[in-house]
N, C-alpha and C positions, 0 to 999 in steps of 0.2 A: 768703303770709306777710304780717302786718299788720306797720308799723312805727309807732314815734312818731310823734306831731306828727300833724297834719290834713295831710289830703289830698283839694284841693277837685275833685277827677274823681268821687271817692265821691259815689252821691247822699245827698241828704240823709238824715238819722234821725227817728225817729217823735217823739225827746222834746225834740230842740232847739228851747232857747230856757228851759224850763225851769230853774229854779236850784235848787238842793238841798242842805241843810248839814245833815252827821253829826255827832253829837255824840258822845265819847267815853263810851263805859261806865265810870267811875270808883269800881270795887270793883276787888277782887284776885283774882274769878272770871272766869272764861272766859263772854262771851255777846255772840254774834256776829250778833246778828236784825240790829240798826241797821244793820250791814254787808253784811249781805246784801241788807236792803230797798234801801239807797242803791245798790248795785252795779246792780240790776236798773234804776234809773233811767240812773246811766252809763252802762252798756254798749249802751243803746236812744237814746244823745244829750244828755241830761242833762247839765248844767254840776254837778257834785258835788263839794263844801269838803268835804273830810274833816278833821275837827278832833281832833289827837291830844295825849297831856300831850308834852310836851319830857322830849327824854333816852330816857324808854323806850321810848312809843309805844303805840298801842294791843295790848290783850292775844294777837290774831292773831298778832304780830308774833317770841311769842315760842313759840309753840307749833308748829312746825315743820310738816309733816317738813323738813330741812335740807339743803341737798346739800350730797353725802359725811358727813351729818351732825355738820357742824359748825354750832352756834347765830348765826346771824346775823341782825339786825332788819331785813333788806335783801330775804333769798332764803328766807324759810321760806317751805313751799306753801300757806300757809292766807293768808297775806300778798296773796301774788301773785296769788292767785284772788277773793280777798272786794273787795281795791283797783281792779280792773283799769279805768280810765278817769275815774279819780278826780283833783281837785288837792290835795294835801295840805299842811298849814297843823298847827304846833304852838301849843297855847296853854294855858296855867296857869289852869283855868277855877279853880282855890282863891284865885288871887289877885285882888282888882278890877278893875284894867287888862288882864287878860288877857277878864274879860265881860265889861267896855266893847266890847273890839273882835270878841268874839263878837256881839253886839248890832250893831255895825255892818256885819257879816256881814249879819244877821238882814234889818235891813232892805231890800238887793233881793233877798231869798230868798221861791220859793215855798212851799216843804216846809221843816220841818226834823224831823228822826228822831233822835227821844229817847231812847236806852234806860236812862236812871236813875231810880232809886224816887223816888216825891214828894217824900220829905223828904228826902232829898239835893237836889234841884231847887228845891224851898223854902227851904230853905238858903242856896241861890249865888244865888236871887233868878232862878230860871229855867224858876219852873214855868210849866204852859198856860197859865195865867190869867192869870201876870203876861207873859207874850210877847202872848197875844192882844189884850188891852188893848193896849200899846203897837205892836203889828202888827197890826191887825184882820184885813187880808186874808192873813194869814199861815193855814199848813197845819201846826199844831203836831201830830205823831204820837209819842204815848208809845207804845213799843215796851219792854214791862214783862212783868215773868213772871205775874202776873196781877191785870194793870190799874190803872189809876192810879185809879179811880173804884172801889174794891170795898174791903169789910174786908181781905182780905189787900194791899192796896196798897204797904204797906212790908216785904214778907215776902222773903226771898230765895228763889228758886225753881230755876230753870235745867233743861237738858234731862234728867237723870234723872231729874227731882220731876216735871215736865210730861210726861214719857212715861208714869208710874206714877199720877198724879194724873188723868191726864186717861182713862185706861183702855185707852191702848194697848199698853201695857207688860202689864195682866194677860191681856188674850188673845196674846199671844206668848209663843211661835210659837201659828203659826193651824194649828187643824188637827192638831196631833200632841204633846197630853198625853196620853199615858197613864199616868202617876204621878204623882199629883197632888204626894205629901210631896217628891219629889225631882228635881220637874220645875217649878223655881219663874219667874216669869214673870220676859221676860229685855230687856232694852234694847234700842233701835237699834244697830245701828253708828255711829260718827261722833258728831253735833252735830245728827240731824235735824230735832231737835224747835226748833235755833235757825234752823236755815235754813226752817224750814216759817211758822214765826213770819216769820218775814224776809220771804218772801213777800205773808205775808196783810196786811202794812201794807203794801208797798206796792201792794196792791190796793186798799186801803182808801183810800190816800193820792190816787191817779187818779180813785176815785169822787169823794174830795172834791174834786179839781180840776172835774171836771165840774160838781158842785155851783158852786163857786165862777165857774164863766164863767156860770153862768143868774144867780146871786144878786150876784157881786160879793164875797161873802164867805166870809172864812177860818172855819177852825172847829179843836176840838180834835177828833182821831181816839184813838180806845183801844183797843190793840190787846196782848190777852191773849195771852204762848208757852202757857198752861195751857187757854185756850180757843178758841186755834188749832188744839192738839191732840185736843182734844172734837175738832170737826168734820172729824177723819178717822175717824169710828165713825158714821159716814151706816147704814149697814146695821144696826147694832145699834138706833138708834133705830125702823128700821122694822119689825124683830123685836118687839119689844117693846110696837109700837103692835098689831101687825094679824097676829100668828103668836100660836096657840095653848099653852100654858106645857106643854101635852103633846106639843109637835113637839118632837123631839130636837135641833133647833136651837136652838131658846130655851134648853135644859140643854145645851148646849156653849155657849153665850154666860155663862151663869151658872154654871157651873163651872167654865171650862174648860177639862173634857173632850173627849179628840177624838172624835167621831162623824162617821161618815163618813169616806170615803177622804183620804188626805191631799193636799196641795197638792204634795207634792217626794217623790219616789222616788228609791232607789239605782238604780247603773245599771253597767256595769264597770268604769267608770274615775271615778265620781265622782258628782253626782244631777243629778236633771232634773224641773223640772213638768211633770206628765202629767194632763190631764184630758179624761175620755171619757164620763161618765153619759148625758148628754142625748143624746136622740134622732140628732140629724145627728153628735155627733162620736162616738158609739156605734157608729155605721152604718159611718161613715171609717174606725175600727179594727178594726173586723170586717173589714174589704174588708182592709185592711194585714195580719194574722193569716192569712187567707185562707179564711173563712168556716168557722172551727173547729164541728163538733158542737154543741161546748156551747155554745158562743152564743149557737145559735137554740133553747136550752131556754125554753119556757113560761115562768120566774121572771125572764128580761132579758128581755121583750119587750114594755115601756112602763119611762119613768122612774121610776112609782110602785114597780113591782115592783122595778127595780134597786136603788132607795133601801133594800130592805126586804134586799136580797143583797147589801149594800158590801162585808163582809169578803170575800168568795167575789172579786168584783171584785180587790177591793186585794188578793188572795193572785194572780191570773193576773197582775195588770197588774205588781207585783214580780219577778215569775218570766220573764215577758216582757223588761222593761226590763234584768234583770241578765247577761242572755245578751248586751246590746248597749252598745260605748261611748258617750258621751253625743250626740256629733256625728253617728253612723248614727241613733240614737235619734229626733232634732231631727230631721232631713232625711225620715227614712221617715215620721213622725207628720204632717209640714207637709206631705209631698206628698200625704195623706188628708186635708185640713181638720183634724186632730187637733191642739189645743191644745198646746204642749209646746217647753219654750224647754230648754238645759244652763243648772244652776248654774256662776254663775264665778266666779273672785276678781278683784280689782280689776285685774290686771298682766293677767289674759285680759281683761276689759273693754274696757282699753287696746287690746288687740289685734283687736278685733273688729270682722271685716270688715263688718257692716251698719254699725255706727260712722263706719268710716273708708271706705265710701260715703257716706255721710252727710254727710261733713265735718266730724263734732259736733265731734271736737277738734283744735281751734286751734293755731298755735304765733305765737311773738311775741319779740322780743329785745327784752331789760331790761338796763338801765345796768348792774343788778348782778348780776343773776343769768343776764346769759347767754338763750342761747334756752330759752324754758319753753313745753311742751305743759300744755292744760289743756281741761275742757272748754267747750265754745262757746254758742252761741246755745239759751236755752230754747226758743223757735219763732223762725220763718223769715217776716220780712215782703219781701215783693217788690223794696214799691218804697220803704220806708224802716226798710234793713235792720239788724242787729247788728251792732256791730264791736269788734273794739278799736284805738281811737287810741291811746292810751299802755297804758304799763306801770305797775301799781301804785306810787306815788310814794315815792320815800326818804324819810325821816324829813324833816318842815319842809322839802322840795325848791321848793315854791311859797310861802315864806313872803314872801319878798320882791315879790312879784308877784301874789298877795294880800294881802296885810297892808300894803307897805308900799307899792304902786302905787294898789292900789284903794283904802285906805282912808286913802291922804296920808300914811303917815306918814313922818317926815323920816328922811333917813340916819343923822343923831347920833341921833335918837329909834328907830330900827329898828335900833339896834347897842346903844343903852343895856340896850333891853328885852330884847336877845337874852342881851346880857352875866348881866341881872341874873334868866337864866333863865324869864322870862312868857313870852318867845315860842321 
């Protein structure tokens, strides 16, 4: 179990020394890239301002889930998870003195992660251009739905427009239209398309630091949710380039339609990915069956042919799979090299023993919510590991200890400003 506060036996972290300042999404939509990109640098060592309005707080904060759900801006789960190693700091970026002191933030900041449209930024006098100018060596990352540099730059976007826009929304599900009028293409679960976003800046954000220790210099990063999401359709581009418009994959890419077996099968207590075409894990399921007859008919016996007999497949391997629960299923497939994980819902997830061999999720106690499980380290570095030193912060918890230690400001001046709502 981690607790607050540093603890100097820990060895060191991969990002310490780093400084990093979030900048609040200031619409009355949900879009959580900034937060998630900044998280990834906390939870790796990063010193990380999180910068929220006074009073409400960043949008996270109110979208729960809530335990016992009751709404609180303290203990929602999306809070707790996007903040974890964060300082947090309140500021009125609408009013003057609240940028001034964002701006003196700025300056010993490495990164700072934007996610407001240009002319909102132009507005408060806080777009790239005008930060880099006055910060040269600064890593200005607009983290936009898509891009600060592009005709739609002042467009609102967010994760169902970028799921649907960017074309992975129209092949979902993969694999299993077969009615096309009443099988309409369908969304992630969650926000993934803000967290997948959240990611690819702060990769971007590391490359640019790289950059910056060769050259010395800052730069602006632009990083599209609409064009982050393009580059999870890797496969589709290479269809497209180098497959035939007569392969039945190109017309289930462009319709689609399912062809071919599908990705998830029933099973008797619920589904499971099952997949057996190719050669070796064909051969594994046959040995698991126990070298049925039809198997070794002349029409399965190369990939090409089975390609040409998928329904004949997907009618045995259904017939097979429904005789068995999903966890006989997994276990007898894995112990053949056969591909084949159960579908779960999130609370089996939870539960799941390769999980918690793993370690993947964490537990941690928070001022206000009490001990909270969530999950843990995207990868595992040896010898400058993940962790969590604190807990997502409370509302303005470091406001005095940023704002008003680091940046001078005096006790009657750090009570007026609080008074009069800036900070």
């Amino acid at each position: 179990m981690t607790q607050n506060g540093a603890n100097h036996s820990h060895p060191p972290q991969a990002l310490e020394g780093i400084r990093v300042v979030e900048l609040p999404y200031l619409d009355t939509m949900p879009f959580m890239a900034a937060a998630m990109a900044a998280k990834s640098f906390a939870d790796f060592g990063a010193e990380v301002i999180k910068v929220e309005p006074p009073h409400t707080g960043s949008m996270e904060r109110q979208l729960g889930p809530f335990r016992d759900g009751r709404p609180d801006l303290e203990t929602g789960g999306l809070h707790l998870y996007l903040n974890t190693n964060k300082l947090g700091v309140t500021l009125d970026l609408e009013r003057a003195r609240g940028r001034e002191l964002l701006l003196g933030l700025l300056e010993s900041a490495d990164i700072v992660f934007n996610p407001n449209l240009p002319a909102a930024n132009e507005r408060l006098g806080i777009g790239w251009q005008t930060l880099l100018e006055r910060f040269p060596k600064l890593i200005a990352v607009s983290v936009t739905f898509f891009g600060a540099e592009t005709p739609y730059r002042n467009l609102r976007g967010g994760d169902l427009v970028a799921t649907h826009m960017s074309g992975v929304g129209w092949e979902t599900p993969w694999h299993q239209v077969t009615d096309l009028p009443n099988q309409p293409p369908l969304k992630m679960g969650g926000r993934q398309a803000d967290y997948l976003c959240g990611y690819t800046a702060a990769a971007s954000a590391m490359i640019a630091l790289y950059h910056r220790n060769a050259s010395g210099a800052g730069q602006h990063v632009d990083v599209s949710q609409w064009l982050s999401m393009v580059s999870m359709l890797r496969p589709n581009f290479g269809i497209y380039s180098h497959e035939s418009p007569e392969m039945p994959v190109f017309e289930r890419t462009r319709a689609r339609i399912k062809h071919g077996n599908p990705w998830v099968f029933p099973c008797k207590d619920g589904w499971v990915s099952f997949a057996a075409t190719s050669d070796r894990f064909w051969s594994g399921w046959k040995e698991l069956m126990g070298n049925p007859e039809w198997m070794n008919h002349e029409i399965f016996s190369t990939t090409a042919l089975r390609a040409q007999h998928l329904d004949a497949i997907e009618a045995a391997v259904t017939d097979w799979l429904m005789s068995l629960p999903r966890h006989e299923a997994f276990e007898k497939a894995q112990s053949h090299h056969v591909p084949c994980f159960p579908v779960y819902s999130p609370a089996e997830v939870a539960a799941n023993p390769q999980y918690e061999a793993r370690q993947f999720f964490v537990e941690h106690d928070h001022p206000a919510a009490k001990q909270v499980t969530m999950p843990g380290a995207p990868c595992k570095f040896s010898r400058t590991p993940w962790r969590i030193k604190r807990g997502a912060p409370r509302l303005g918890e470091h406001n005095r200890q940023v704002l008003g230690e680091r940046l001078n400001l005096g006790g009657g001046e750090f009570d007026a400003l609080a008074g009069e709502g800036v900070i």
